[in-house]
TIZA-910755 format. One record per residue (C-alpha): residue number from 1; x, y, z; residue in one letter. Coordinates in Angstrom, 1 decimal. Layout:
% TIZA-910755
<atom NUM <X Y Z> "A">
...
This chain:
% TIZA-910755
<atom 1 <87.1 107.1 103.9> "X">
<atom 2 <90.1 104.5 104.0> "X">
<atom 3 <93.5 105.4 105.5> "X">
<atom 4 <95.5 107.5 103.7> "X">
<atom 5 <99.4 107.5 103.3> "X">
<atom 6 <101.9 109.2 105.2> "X">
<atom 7 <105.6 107.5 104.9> "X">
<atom 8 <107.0 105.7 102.0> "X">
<atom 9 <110.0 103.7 101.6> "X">
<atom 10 <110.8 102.0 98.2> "X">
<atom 11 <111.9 98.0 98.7> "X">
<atom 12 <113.3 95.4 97.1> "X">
<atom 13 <111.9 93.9 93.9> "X">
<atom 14 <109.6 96.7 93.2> "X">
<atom 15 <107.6 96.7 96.6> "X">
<atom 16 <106.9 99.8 98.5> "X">
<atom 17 <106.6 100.1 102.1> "X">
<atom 18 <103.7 102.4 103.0> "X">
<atom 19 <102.7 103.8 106.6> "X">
<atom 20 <99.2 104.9 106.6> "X">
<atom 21 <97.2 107.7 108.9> "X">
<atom 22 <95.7 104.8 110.9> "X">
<atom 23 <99.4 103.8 111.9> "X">
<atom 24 <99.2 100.6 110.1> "X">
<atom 25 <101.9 99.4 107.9> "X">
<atom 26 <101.8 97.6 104.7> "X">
<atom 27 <103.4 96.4 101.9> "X">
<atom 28 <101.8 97.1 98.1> "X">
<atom 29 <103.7 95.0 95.3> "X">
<atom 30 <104.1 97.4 92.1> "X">
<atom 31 <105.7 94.7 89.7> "X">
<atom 32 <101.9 93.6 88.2> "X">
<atom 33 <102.1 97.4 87.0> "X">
<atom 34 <105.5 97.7 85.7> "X">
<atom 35 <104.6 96.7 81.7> "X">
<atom 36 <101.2 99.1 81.9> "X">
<atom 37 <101.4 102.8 80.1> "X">
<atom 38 <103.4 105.5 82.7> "X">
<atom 39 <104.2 102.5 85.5> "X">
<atom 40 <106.7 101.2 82.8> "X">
<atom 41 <109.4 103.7 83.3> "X">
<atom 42 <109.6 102.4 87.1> "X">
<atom 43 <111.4 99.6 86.3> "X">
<atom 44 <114.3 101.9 86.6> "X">
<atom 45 <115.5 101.5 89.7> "X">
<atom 46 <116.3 104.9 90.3> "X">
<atom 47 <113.4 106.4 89.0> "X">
<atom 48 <111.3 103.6 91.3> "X">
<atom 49 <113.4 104.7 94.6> "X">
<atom 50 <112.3 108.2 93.9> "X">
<atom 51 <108.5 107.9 95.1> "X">
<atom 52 <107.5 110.1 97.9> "X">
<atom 53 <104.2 110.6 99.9> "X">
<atom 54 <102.1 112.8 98.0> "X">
<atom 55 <98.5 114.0 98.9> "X">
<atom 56 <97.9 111.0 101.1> "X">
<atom 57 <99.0 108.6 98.4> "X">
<atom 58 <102.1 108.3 96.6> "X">
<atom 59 <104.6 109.8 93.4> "X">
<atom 60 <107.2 109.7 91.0> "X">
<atom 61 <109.1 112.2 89.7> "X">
<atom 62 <106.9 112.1 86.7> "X">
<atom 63 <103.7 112.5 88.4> "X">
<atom 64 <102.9 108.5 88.3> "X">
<atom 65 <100.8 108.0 91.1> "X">
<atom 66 <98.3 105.0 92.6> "X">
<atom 67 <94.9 106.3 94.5> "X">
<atom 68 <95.3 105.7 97.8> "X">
<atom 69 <92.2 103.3 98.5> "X">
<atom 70 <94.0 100.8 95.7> "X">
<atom 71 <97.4 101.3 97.8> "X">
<atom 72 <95.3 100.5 101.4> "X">
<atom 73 <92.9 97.4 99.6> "X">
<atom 74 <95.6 96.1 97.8> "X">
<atom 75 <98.4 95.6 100.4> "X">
<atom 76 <99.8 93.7 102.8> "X">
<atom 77 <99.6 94.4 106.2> "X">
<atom 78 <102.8 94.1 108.2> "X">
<atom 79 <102.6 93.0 111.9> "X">
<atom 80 <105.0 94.4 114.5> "X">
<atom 81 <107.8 91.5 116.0> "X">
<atom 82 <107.3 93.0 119.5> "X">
<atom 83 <110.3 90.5 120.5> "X">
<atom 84 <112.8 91.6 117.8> "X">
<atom 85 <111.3 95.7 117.2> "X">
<atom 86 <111.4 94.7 113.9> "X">
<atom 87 <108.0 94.5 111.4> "X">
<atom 88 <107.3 90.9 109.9> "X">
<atom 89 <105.2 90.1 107.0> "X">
<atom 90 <101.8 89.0 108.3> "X">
């Protein structure tokens, strides 16, 4: 079984930072879904910044979700900047 969420932060342009159970970070791009059936009412900002972990994946307010093995396969891992403490986009 892949990693499953725990944290989620909403980012610029319709990314969404995601922390999984295996510590990694990584960074899964929602724009290719914003013009498909439920996905398109994220292009509201607010709505989009709403999304919280939910069953080891992640939700919207109006029960729009991903499965978690697309959010792990299809993201970007983030590597730590040991020298700075901050993540960089690996």
């Amino acid at each position: 079984m892949l990693p499953r969420v725990t944290e989620v932060r909403p980012g610029p342009d319709f990314t969404l930072r995601l922390t999984f159970t295996n510590h990694e970070v990584r960074v899964f791009d929602v724009k290719p879904y914003l013009d498909r059936g439920i996905f398109k009412e994220l292009k509201d900002p607010r709505i989009f910044n709403a999304v919280r972990p939910f069953l080891g994946s992640v939700q919207w307010p109006n029960r729009q979700d991903f499965c978690p093995d697309t959010l792990y396969l299809q993201s970007t891992p983030i590597e730590s900047d040991t020298r700075l403490g901050a993540p960089v986009a690996s």
